[in-house]
N, C-alpha and C positions, 0 to 999 in steps of 0.2 A: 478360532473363537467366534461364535457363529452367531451373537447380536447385532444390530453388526449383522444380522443374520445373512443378510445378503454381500454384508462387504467383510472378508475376514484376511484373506493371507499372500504371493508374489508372481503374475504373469513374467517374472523376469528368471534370467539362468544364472547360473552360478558364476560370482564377476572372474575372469580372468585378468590379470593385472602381468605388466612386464616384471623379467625376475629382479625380487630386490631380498633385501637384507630382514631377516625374520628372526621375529622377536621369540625369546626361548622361555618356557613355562619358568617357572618358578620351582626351585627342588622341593617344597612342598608340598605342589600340585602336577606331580610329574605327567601326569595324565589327561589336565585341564582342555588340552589345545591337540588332542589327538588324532581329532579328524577336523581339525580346521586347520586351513594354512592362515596364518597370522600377518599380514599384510604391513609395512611401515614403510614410508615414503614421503619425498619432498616433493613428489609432483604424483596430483591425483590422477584418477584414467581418462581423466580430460586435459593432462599435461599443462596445469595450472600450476602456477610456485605457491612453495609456502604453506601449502596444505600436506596433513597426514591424517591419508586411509584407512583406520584399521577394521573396521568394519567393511560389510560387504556393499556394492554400491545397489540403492534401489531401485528397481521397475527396468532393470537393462532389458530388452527382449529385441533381438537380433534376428531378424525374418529368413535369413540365410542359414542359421542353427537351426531351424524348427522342422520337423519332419511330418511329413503327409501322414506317416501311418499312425505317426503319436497322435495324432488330432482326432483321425479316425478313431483308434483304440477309448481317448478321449469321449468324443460325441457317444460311441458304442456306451461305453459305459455310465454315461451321464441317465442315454433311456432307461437301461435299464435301471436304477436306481431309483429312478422316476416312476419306473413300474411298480415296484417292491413295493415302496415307499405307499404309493397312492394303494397296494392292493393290503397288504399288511397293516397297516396304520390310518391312513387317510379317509378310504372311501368304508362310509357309517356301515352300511352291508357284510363288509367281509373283515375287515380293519378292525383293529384294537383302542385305533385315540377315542372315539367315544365314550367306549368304555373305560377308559383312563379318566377322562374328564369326570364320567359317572360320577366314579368311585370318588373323584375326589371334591366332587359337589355336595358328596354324602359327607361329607365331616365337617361344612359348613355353607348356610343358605347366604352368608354373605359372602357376592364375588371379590372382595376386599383381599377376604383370607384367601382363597380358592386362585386368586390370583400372586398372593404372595406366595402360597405352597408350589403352585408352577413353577417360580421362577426359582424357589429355592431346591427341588430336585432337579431342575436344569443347571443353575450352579453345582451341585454337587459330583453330578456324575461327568459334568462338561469340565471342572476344573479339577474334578479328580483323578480322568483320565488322561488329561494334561500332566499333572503330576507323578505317573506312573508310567509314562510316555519311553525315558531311561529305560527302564525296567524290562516292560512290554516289548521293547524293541528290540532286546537280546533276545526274551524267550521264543516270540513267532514272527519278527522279522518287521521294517520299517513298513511295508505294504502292508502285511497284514493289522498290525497295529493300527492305523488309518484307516482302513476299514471298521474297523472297529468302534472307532471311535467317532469316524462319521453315521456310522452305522446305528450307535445307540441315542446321541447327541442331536442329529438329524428330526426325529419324528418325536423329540421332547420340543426343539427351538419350534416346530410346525403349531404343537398342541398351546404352546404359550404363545405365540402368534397370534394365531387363531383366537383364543380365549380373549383377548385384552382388546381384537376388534369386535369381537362379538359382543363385547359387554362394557363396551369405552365410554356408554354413555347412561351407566347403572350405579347404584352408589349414591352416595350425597353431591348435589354441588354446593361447592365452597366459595367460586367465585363465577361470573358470566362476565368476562372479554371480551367476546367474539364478535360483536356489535361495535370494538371501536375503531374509529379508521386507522388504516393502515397497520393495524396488528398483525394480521395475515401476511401480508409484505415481508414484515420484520421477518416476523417467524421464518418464510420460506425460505432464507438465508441459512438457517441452521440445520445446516447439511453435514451426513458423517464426514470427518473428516478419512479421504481413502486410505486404508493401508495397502500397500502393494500384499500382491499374491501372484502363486505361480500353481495355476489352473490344471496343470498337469498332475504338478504336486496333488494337489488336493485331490485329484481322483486318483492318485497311488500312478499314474502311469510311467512317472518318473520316478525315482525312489525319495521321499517325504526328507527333508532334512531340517534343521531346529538350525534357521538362519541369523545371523548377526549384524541387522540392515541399518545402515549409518546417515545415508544420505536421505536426498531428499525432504517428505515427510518427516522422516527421523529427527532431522533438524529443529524443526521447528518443537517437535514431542515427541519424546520415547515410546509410548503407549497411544498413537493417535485412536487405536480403536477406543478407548475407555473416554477419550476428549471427545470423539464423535458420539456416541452412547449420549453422555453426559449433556451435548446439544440436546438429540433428540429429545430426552426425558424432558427439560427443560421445557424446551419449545411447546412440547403433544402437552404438559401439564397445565402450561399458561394458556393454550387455546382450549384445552378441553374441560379443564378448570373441577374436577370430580373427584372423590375422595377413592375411586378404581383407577384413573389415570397418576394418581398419585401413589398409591401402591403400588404399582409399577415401577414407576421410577426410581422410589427406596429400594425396591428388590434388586432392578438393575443397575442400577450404581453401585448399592452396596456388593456385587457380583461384581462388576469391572473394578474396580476400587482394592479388593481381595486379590485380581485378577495383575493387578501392577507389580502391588509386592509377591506372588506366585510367579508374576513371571520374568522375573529381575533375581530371582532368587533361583530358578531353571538353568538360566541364562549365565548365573555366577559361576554354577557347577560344572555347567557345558565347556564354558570358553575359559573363566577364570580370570586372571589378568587381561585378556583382550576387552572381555564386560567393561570392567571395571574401567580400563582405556578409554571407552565408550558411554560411559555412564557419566563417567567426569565431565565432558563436553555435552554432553545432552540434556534434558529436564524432561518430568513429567508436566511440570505445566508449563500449558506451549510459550513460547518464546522466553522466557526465564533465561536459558543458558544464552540464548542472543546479547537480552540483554547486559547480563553481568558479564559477556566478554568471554565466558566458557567457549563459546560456538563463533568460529569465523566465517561466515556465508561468502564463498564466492565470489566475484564479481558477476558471472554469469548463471549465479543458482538458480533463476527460474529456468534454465533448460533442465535441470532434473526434475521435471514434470512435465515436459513437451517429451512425451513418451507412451506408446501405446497404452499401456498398463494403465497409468493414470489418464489418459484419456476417455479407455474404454469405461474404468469405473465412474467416472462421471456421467457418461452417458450412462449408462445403469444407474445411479443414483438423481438424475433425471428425470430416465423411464417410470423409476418406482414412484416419483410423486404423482407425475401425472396418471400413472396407472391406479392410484388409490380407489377411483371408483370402483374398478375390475376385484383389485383385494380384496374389498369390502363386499363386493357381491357373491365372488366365490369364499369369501370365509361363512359367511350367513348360510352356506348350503354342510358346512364340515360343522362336526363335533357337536349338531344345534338336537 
């Protein structure tokens, strides 16, 4: 889920746990847990008491597992994507997004709509091929499928990107904030919250799998992409205070929001009773299950975040602020 656009899915592998005692489908859903091993235990993989696993654990990434040539095959395939992407879509010359944008500037002179229409065939075809994910994965295989889906989804997230810095400051303004102290401060605190991802995954090099991540982040929200979204819109609405910056944030929230119950409702199908295990102890909004006593944190829970995974994404979500200038300059040269 790619708003998030830059922070979506787990640099970690798949948790191995010592052998224990495995919870068995339900006969009504004989099928639910078929390619998941179902994990239950009185000491978590940090051989803590009192805890049970049943979800997988988040952001592990093991430098002793990782292979030179995956990274390799990796990096190969990131250029090239990179290529496509800019020759196909990106660059106004030979590329399509311009002409995508054209077309849909031509059905209304306010970027208001033009920018809700972005966001809503970006929801459509990015949650639809979520949706179809099952499906797709029987008939041309987990790789291919991601492909695909990065494929189509990719050079949609670019073209609404693009449109909403190009035009963040067109529209009505509603309110002018920006003038008072210390707003900006506040603001810059409202950072996506990371979801782990595994990088491999995402470029197919590994084979793509519909994970069941418990810790961590998990903890605190089930959905932390749609909690991080929800920041941003937040934040970019109150500094930029325009009735284009606010269209955006309906669109994407209303799209992450969709995106909860879509994918709680995935999640049910896939796993079944292991969800549900998981669901019971967790909240979408954040700290909820903390607080009512759902969710037991650790005593040592902040080490599942002292993890490459979640370190690296902070520094990319870092980089990206202070890179805004750079953003902002190379979007002014695409789709204008």
């Amino acid at each position: 889920m790619a708003s998030s656009v830059l922070l979506s899915h787990p640099l970690s592998s798949q948790l191995h746990l010592p052998k224990r005692k495995l919870l068995s489908p339900t006969p009504s859903r004989p099928t639910k847990l078929k390619n998941f091993v179902l994990h239950v235990a009185k000491t978590d993989v940090e051989g803590r008491e009192g805890s049970q696993l049943v979800g997988e654990d988040s952001a592990v990434f093991e430098l002793s597992k990782q292979k030179i040539s995956s990274w390799v095959y990796f990096t190969g395939i990131l250029g090239v994507v990179l290529y496509v992407l800019n020759v196909v879509w990106i660059d106004n010359s030979t590329g399509f997004g311009k002409v995508f944008i054209d077309a849909l500037s031509s059905v209304s002179d306010s970027p208001e709509v033009v920018m809700l229409l972005l966001t809503l065939i970006f929801a459509i075809v990015h949650s639809g091929l979520a949706s179809l994910r099952d499906t797709g994965e029987k008939l041309i295989g987990e790789r291919a499928f991601r492909v695909l889906f990065a494929g189509v989804s990719l050079p949609l997230a670019v073209s609404t990107v693009v449109y909403f810095i190009n035009h963040r400051y067109d529209g009505v303004q509603l309110w002018q904030l920006q003038g008072v102290p210390g707003l900006h401060e506040l603001l810059w605190f409202f950072f996506l919250y990371p979801s782990t991802f595994n990088l491999l995954e995402v470029a197919a090099v590994d084979k793509p799998k519909m994970h069941l991540w418990e810790t961590g982040i998990m903890r605190i929200t089930r959905h932390p992409q749609m909690v991080g979204q929800v920041m941003w819109c937040v934040a970019h609405s109150i500094w930029i205070g325009n009735s284009v910056a606010v269209a955006a944030s309906v669109g994407l929230i209303a799209h992450h929001l969709f995106g909860v119950w879509n994918g709680d409702r995935r999640l049910s199908i896939r796993y079944g009773e292991a969800f549900e295990a998981v669901k019971n102890r967790t909240s979408v909004i954040p700290f909820a299950a903390i607080l009512d006593g759902r969710q037991k944190l650790p005593d040592d829970y902040f080490t599942e975040f002292i993890r490459l995974p979640y370190l690296s994404i902070t520094a990319l979500t870092l980089g990206a602020y202070f890179a805004h200038p750079l953003m902002q300059a190379a979007s002014s040269r695409l789709h204008w």
